[in-house]
C-alpha positions, 0 to 999 in steps of 0.5 A: 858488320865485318866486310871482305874487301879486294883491293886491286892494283896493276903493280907489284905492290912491294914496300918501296914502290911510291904507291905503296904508302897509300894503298897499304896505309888503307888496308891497314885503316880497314884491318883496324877497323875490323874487316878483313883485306886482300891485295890482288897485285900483278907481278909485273917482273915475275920474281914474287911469291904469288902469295905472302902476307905484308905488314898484316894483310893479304897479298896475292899476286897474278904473274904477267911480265909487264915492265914499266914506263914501256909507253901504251902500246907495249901494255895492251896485251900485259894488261889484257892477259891481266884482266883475264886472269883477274877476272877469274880469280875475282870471280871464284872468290866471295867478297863484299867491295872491290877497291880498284886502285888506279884508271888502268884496273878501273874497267875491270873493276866495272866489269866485275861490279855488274857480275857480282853485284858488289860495291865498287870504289875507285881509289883515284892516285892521280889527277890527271892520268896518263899526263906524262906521255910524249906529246905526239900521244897526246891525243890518246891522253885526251881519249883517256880522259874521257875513259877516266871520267865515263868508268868512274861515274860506273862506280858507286864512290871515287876517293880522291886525294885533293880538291882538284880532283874533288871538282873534277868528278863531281862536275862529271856527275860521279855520285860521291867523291871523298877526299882521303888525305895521303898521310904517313902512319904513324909507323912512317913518321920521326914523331919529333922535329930533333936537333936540325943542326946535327942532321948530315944533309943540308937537303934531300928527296926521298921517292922514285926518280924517273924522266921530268920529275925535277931532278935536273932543276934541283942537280943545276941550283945544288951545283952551285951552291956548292961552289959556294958552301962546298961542305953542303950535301944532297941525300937522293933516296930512291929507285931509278926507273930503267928508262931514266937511269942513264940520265939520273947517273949523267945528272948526279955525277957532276957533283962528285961526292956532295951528293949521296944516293941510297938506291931503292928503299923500302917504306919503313926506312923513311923516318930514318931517312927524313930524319938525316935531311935538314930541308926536303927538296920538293921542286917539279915542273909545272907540267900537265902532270905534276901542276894539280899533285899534291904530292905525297912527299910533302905531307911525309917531309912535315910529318916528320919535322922536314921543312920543305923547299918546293914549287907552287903545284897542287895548292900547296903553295899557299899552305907552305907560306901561311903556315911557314913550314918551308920557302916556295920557289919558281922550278924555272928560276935558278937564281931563286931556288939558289938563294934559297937554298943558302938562306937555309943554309947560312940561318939555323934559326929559320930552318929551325923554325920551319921545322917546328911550324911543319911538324905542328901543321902535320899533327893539326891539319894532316892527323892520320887518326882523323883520315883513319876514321873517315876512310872506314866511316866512308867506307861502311857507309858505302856497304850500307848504302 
């Protein structure tokens, strides 16, 4: 049975936004399996067409001038004006199952299940949400989890991307949690590891940059590399957030020509990309935000053949060493991300190895067939049920 589904995100959705992958990657599951997908976006920056169809599927977009990373107070009418908006048009329109993407349409999409009598499924991105407000909000962070968790047990299915969020909803009391792996398409991925020799960048990192996101700890170690190893080269690919810019220029300019940054680039210029870079450089803080992640970027750095250099965040750490797919390093420890980096460097070998290693784990353990099939299976499951 065909169904019509709408998946609802407070985002521009364009194909260089982070979130992107995952959200398009699910329509695309669906449009194979042979229903039919809308996207209902914001346009967050009122420069889009409010209607246009992206790689096979439905996009219309709902005009409210919102920014981003403005902080929560700035948001509430933008999101307000949104919600009424969304409401309308949801609610002229016939569909089976809405798909709210994110906490911040979640209440809405609550909303609309009660008045339509539809299926609703919270696809939730993040672990913990709203994590990387300042300090002095926090207790608004600590409210908003107990948000999280009271509109998500309204929904009838939560779709999670690791184990942490796995317990988190059940031990809340949601009635079905399923995990759906952050994998690339096939469309997203090299297909074999190459010659790691001839690749420009000895490292890189690919995604958007903005305030605590690594950067600095990886800049700091990579200086001094180079005092070392002067002919290495850092490959940084992605959009710069407004607020962060200044700091991102402040960082990078220090190292003069051996680092190259490519500006925003679009979903279905990642494979290119990896396929310049001899290590993915996956170093985070261990913050409320980013300790549970299992970020994207490591399961698009092994599907392409990158091994990775990053932190213990998310469980991954235990994966890296017993597959041996990359070196696990300490964001804190200077010294150590500094040796790693000149193994790597110094042993083509192992480097070599490593990559051979990720781009076995990637087709063994993070198949996107095998996700495809249990996202549409889940899904009808839940039309049916």
């Amino acid at each position: 049975m065909t169904m019509r589904i709408v998946k609802l995100i407070f985002q521009t959705y364009l194909p260089f936004q982070g979130r992107f992958p995952r959200v398009s990657g699910q329509a695309k599951m669906l449009r194979e399996g042979g229903h039919q997908v809308t996207i209902l976006a914001c346009d967050r920056d009122g420069t889009n067409p409010a209607d246009e169809v992206i790689d096979g599927i439905q996009v219309e977009r709902i005009r409210v001038p919102a920014g981003e990373m403005r902080g929560p107070f700035r948001q509430v009418i933008p999101i307000l004006v949104f919600y009424a908006r969304a409401f309308r048009w949801l609610w002229r329109r016939s569909f089976d199952m809405l798909h709210c993407h994110n906490l911040d349409v979640l209440p809405l999409g609550c909303l609309v299940r009660k008045a339509k009598r539809i299926r609703l499924l919270f696809d939730a991105h993040e672990p913990n949400y709203y994590a990387l407000w300042p300090k002095r909000l926090r207790f608004m962070v600590r409210l908003l989890e107990r948000v999280d968790l009271f509109f998500a047990r309204r929904a009838d299915a939560v779709s999670v991307t690791n184990n942490y969020q796995v317990e988190k909803y059940r031990r809340a009391g949601v009635p079905r949690v399923e995990l759906i792996g952050n994998y690339p398409s096939p469309d997203l991925r090299v297909g074999t590891a190459g010659a790691q020799v001839s690749r420009p960048y000895a490292f890189g990192r690919l995604g958007t940059f903005y305030p605590e996101v690594g950067l600095e700890e990886t800049v700091v170690a990579f200086r001094r590399v180079i005092e070392r190893h002067p002919e290495a080269k850092l490959l940084l690919a992605g959009r710069v957030v407004d607020a962060y810019r200044a700091r991102f220029h402040e960082a990078i300019e220090p190292l003069g020509r051996s680092v190259v940054w490519t500006g925003p680039y679009q979903a279905s210029q990642m494979a290119e990309l990896y396929r310049q870079i001899r290590v993915s450089c996956l170093i985070y803080p261990k913050t409320d935000w980013f300790r549970n992640i299992t970020p994207r970027k490591f399961f698009d750095s092994v599907a392409n053949g990158v091994p990775v250099l990053m932190t213990d965040i998310g469980g991954l750490g235990q994966v890296i060493r017993e597959h041996r797919c990359g070196l696990v390093v300490d964001e804190e420890d200077v010294a150590g991300i500094c040796e790693a980096m000149e193994m790597l460097i110094k042993d083509e070998s192992l480097v070599n190895e490593l990559a051979a290693n990720a781009l076995a784990l990637a087709r063994c353990e993070y198949s996107w067939e095998a996700v495809s099939k249990k996202y549409i299976r889940f899904v009808e499951d839940l039309h049916a049920s």
